[in-house]
N, C-alpha and C positions, 0 to 999 in steps of 0.2 A: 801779404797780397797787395797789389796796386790798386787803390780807390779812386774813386773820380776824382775826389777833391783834389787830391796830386795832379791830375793827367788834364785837371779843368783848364788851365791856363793854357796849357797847349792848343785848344781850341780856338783861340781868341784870332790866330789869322787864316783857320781855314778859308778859302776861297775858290768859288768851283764857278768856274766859265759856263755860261747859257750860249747854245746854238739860235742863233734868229731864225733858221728855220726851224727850230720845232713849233712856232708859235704859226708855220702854217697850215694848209692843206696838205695833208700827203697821203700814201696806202700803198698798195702794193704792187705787182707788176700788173694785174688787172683793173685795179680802180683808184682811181682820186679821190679822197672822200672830202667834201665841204661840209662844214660847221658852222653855226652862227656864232658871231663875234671874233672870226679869223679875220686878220689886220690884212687891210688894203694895201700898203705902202711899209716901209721901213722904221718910218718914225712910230706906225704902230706898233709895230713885232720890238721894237725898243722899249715902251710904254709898259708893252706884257713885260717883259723882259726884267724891267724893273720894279712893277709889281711882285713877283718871284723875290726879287732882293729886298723889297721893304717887308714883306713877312716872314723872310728866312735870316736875313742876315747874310749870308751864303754864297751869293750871287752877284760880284760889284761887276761884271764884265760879259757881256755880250759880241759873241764872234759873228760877222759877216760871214757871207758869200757872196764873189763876183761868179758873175753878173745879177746874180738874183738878186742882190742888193746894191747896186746898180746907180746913184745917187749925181746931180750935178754939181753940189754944194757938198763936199766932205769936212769943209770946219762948222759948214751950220748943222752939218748930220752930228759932228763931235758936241759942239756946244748944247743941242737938245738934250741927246745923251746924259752928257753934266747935269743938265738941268733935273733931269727925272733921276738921278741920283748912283748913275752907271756911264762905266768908258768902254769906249770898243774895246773889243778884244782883237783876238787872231784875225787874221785877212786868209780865206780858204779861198783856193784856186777851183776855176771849173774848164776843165779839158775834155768832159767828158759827152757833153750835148750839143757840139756842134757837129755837123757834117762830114764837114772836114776831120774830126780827127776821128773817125769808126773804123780807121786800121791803126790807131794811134796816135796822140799828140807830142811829147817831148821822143817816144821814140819810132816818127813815124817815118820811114825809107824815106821819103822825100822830103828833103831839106828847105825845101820854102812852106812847111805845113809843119816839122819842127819848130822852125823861127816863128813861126805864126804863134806856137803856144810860147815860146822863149817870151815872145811880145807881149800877151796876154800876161803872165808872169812878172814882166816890167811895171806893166799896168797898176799891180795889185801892190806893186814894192810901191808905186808913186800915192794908191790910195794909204799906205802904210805911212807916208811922209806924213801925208795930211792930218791923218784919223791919230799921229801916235800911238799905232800897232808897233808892237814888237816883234810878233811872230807872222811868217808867212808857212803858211801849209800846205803842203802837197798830197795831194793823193790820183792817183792814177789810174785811169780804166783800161789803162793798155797793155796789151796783151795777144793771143792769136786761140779760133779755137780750133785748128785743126794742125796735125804733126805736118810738117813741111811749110807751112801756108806764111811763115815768116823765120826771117832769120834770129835765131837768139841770141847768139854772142853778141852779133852786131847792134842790137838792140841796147843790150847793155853798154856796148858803148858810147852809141848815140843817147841814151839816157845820161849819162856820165860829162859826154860832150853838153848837153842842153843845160844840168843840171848846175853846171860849172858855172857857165854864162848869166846865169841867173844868181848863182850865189854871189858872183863877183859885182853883181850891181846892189847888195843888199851895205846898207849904212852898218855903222860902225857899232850900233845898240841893235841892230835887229837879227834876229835868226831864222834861216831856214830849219824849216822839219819834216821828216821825210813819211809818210806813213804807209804803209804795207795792209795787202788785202789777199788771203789765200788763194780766192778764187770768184769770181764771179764781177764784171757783165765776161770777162773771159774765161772759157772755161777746156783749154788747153793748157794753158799756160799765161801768167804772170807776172809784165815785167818786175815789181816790185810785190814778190807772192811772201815775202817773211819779214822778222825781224833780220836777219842773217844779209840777206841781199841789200835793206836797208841799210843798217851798219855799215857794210863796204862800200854803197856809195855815201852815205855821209861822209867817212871818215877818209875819203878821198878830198874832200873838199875844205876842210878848214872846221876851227873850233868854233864858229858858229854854227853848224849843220851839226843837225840832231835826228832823232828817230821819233816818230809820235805811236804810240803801242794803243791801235782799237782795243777792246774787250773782246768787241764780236767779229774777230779778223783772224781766226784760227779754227786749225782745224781741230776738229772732235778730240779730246783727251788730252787735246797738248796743255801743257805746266804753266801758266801765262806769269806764274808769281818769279817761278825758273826766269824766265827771261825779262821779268824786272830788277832779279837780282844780279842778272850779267850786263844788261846797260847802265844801271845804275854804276856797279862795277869798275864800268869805265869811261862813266861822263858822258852816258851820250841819250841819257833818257829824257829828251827835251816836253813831253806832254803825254798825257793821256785823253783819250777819247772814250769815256766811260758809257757803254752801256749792257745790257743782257743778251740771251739769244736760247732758244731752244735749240733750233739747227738755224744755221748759216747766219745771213746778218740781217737779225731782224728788228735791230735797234730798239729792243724792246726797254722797259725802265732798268733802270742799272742795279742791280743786287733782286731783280722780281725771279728772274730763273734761278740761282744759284746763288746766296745772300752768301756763304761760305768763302765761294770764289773771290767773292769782294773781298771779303775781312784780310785773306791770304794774302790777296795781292797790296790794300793798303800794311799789311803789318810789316811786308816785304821793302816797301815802299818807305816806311820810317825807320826800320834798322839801316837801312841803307841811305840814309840821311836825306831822302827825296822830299819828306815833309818840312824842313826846315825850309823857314822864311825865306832864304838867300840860295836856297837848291836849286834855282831856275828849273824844275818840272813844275807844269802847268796842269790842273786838274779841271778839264772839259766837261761837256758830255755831248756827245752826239746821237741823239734820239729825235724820231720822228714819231709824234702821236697821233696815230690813224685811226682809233675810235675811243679812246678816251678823250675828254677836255685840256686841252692842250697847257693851262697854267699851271692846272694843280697837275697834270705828269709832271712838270718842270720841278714844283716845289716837292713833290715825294720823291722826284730823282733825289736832289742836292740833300734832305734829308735823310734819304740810304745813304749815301757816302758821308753824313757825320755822324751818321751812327755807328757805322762798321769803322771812321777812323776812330772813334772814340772804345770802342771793344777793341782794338788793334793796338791802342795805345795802351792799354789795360795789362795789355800781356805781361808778366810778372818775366822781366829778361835776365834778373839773376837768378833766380830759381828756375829759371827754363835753360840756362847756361851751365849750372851746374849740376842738371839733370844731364845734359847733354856729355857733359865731359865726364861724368860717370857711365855713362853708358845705357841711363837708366833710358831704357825706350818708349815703355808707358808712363814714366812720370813726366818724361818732356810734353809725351803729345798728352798729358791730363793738365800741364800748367796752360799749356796753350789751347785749350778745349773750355778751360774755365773760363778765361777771356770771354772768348767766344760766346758763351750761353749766357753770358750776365747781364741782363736788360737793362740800359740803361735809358730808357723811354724817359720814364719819369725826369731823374737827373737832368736828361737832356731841357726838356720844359721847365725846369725848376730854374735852370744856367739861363735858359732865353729869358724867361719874363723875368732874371735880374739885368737884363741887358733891357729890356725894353720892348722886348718882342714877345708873340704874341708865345705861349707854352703849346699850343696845338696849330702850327700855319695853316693844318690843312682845312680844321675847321671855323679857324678866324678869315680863311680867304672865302669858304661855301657861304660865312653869316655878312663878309663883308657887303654884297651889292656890285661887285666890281662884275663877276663875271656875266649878270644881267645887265648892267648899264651898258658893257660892249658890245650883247648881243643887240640890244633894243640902238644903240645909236648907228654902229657899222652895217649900215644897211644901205645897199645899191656899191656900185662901185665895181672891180674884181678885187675876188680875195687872192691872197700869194698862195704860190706852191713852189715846187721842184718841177 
């Protein structure tokens, strides 16, 4: 059977990208919720940010959002960053709260409110120069919700024509990614509703254009590990957007509904070579914390996902291989069951604080002082939200 101490070293470049907005105000379709010690400004939601990475380890990259992050200085936003001991991450597009595009942005019938988001898009590739992003991210709110009320084909084409324009201005190190959402703020129809529709338009576009796979962007019972192992498959699983969900998307912490799902989808995810160093998949998260304290959700996110990679990596794959080619159908699913149930809690604390880090993040961040020093100094101002 496979021990930690084998699979320890494997650890050493896990790395899971922080959302700057989780560190703000958010909730639900009815309320906003504010918190004490929600970051005013960017450079705060960075600070949090890296907080998360100095008691985890886990966390060297924090992903923007335009406009909400929104800056006139993007090398002195990159240099802070450095300084508190994190680089931007992804540069995520927002098409979705202006006006203008509540029949659609990239595929919206009228061609000067397409170009409008095409522009916006440019925008985000020039904050990409600045910041040294790599990845630009798409995700889409468009859509229709009534049968007739937009044309679909033509949609996809215009999404295709848009998406082209955009690709063709991205530099020579960076990558589009495409991300897909079942259903909702449209709930007719979506232009980018799968992994499936993604796919075909990426792979119209060139081998930098990728797929980005939410957790919580499916429908009820769908196989999400299934369709890590067919983009991986074929090179086109550019990131993950890791979180939970009861019903719909409720960016809940990532492995809190369904810690199984996790394990499945990372063990998926390293047979198919995605966890290697040079696999260009990016491992996210995208959550918004609405009534917990928004650091330590951060730090028990990135935490679930090295714990389930660390029992994913566990998995005994010659014994589960040659369960398989036997035919044996409960021994395969009992090697990979074992995995699964083997606590490796402790382990885990015993590997940090030979690293230097703290064996419990969550409760050396609760003894730290940090989370009162922000509440007591961040006061007056606005705080961020969505």
């Amino acid at each position: 059977m496979t021990t930690f101490e084998q699979i320890a070293p494997q650890l050493e470049h896990q790395a899971i990208e922080v959302p700057s907005w989780a560190y703000g105000n958010s909730g639900t379709r009815f309320k906003v919720f504010g918190s004490p010690g929600t970051p005013r400004s960017v450079e705060e939601k960075i600070a949090d940010a890296a907080t998360v990475n100095r008691f985890t380890g886990l966390a060297p990259k924090v992903a923007l959002h335009i406009p909400w992050d929104k800056v006139e200085d993007y090398s002195s936003l990159t240099d802070y960053a450095r300084e508190q001991g994190v680089e931007i991450g992804t540069i995520n597009s927002n098409t979705f709260q202006d006006d203008d595009y509540k029949l659609g942005g990239l595929t919206h019938h009228d061609p000067a409110i397409r170009q409008k988001a095409v522009d916006h898009h440019f925008e985000c590739i020039d904050i990409m120069h600045a910041t040294g992003s790599q990845d630009l991210k798409i995700w889409l709110a468009d859509g229709s919700n009534y049968p007739g009320q937009a044309d679909i084909r033509a949609r996809q084409d215009w999404l295709n024509e848009s998406l082209q324009k955009i690709y063709d201005r991205l530099g020579d190190d960076q990558r589009l990614v495409l991300e897909y959402k079942i259903f909702e703020p449209a709930f007719y129809h979506m232009d980018v509703p799968d992994w499936g529709t993604a796919l075909v338009q990426v792979q119209s576009l060139g081998e930098k254009a990728m797929v980005c796979l939410d957790t919580g962007h499916h429908a009820p019972s769908t196989n999400i590990e299934f369709i890590v192992a067919q983009l991986l498959r074929v090179g086109k699983l550019g990131s993950f957007d890791f979180n939970s969900r009861f019903y719909a998307d409720d960016d809940l912490i990532v492995g809190s509904a369904d810690p199984f799902q996790l394990f499945r989808i990372l063990f998926e995810v390293i047979r198919g070579g995605g966890y290697e160093p040079d696999s260009g998949v990016a491992f996210m998260l995208d959550q918004c914390h609405n009534i917990e304290k928004k650091i330590p959700g951060q730090i028990r996110s990135v935490l679930n996902v090295q714990e389930m990679t660390a029992r994913a990596l566990l998995v005994d794959r010659d014994a589960l291989s040659q369960a398989q080619q036997a035919g044996d159908v409960l021994g395969a699913h009992e090697v990979f069951m074992d995995a699964f149930y083997t606590d490796v809690r402790a382990d885990l604390a015993a590997w940090r604080e030979s690293r230097g880090l703290p064996g419990n993040p969550m409760r050396a961040y609760a003894e730290s002082g940090y989370q009162e020093k922000i509440e007591a100094e961040r006061v007056g101002g606005t705080q961020m939200s969505w």
